[in-house]
ChimeraX commands (.cxc) that place a marker at each C-alpha (Angstrom):
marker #1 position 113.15,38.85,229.89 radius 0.5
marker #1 position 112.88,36.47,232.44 radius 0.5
marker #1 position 110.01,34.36,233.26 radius 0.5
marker #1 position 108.59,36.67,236.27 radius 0.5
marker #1 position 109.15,39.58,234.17 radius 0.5
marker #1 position 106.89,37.98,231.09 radius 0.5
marker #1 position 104.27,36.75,233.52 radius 0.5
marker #1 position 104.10,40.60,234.81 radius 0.5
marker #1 position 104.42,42.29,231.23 radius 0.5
marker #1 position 101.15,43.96,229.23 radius 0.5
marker #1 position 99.29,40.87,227.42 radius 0.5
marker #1 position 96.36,40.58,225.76 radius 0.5
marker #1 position 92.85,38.90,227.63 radius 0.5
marker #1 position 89.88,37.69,225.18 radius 0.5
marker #1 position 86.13,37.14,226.98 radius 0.5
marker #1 position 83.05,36.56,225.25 radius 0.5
marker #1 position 80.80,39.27,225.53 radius 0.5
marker #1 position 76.59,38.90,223.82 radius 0.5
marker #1 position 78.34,35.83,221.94 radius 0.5
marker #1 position 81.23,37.44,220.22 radius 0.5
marker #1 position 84.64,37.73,221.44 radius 0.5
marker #1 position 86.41,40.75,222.68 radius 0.5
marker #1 position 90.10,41.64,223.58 radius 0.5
marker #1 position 91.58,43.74,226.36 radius 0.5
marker #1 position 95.03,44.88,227.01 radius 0.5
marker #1 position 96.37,44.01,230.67 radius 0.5
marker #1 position 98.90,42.91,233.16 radius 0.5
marker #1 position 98.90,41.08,236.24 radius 0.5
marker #1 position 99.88,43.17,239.14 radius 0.5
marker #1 position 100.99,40.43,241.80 radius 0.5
marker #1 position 103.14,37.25,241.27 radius 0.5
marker #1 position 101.62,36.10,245.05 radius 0.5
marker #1 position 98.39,36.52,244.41 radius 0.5
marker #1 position 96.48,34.45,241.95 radius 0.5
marker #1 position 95.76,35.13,238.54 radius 0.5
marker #1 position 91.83,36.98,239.21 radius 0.5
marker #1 position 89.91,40.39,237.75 radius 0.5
marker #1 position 91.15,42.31,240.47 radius 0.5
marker #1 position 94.96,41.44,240.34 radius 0.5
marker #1 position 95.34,42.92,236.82 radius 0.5
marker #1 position 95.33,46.62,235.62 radius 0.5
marker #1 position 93.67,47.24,232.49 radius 0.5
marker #1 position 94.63,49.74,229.55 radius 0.5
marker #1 position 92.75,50.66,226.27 radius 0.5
marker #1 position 89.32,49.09,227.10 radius 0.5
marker #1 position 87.75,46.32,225.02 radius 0.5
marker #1 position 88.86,46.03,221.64 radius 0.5
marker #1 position 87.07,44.00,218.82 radius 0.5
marker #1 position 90.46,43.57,217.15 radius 0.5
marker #1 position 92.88,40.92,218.48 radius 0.5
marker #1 position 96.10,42.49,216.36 radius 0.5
marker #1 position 95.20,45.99,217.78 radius 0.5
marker #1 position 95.34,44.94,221.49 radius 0.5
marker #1 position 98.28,43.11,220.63 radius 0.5
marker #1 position 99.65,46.76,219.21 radius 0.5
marker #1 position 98.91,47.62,222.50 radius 0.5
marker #1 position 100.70,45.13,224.81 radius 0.5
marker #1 position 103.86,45.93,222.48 radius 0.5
marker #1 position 103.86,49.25,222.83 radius 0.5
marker #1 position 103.15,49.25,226.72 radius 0.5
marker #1 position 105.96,46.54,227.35 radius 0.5
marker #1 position 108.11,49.15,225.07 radius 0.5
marker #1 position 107.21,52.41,226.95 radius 0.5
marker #1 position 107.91,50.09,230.27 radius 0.5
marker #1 position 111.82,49.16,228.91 radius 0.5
marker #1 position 112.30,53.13,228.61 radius 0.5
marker link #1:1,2 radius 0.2
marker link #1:2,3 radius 0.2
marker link #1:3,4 radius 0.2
marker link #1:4,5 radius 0.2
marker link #1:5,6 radius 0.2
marker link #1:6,7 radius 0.2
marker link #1:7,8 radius 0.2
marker link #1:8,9 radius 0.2
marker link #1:9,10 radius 0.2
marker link #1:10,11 radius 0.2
marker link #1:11,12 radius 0.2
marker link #1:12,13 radius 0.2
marker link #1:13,14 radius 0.2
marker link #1:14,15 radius 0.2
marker link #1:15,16 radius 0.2
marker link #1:16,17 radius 0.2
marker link #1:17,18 radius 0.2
marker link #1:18,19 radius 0.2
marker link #1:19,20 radius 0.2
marker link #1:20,21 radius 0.2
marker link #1:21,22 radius 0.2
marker link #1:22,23 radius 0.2
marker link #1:23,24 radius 0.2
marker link #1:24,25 radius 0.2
marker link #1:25,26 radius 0.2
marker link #1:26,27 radius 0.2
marker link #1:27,28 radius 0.2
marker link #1:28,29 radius 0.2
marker link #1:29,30 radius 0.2
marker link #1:30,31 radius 0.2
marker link #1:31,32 radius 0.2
marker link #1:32,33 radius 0.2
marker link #1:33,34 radius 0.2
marker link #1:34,35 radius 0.2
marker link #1:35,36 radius 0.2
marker link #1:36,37 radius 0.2
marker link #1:37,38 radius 0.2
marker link #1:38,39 radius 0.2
marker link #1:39,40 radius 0.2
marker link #1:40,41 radius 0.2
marker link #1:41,42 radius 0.2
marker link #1:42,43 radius 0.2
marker link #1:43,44 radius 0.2
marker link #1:44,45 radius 0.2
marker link #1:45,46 radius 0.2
marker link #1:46,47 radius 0.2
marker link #1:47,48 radius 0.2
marker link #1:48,49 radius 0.2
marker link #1:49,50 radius 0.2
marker link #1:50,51 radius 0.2
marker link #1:51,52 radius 0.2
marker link #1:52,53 radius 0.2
marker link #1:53,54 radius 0.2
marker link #1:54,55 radius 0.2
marker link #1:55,56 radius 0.2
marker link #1:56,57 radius 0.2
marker link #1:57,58 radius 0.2
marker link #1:58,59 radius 0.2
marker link #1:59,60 radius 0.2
marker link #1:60,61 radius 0.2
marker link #1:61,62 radius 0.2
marker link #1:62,63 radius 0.2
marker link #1:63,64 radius 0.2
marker link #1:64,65 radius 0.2
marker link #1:65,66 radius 0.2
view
């Protein structure tokens, strides 16, 4: 996988939410725009555990090498 193709492949985000922290599933969309909220699509909603979401990302990059 090159470089571009990690930087573009299903990862998992953490925020903060009420003081605990939080995990989504998600994948920038643009290499020429920056790295922002609306230059990433989103899959799964939040997710309290960080080894689910990263259940996720695995089996979205998977699906994606079909």
């Amino acid at each position: 996988m090159s470089s571009k193709e990690r930087e573009l492949a299903w990862r998992v985000f953490s925020n903060y939410i009420g003081g605990e922290k939080f995990f989504i599933v998600g994948r920038r969309l643009s290499m020429s725009e920056p790295l922002h909220s609306g230059n990433v699509e989103y899959r799964g909603g939040y997710i309290r555990d960080e080894t689910e979401a990263k259940g996720l990302a695995e089996k979205l990059n998977k699906e994606e090498e079909k």
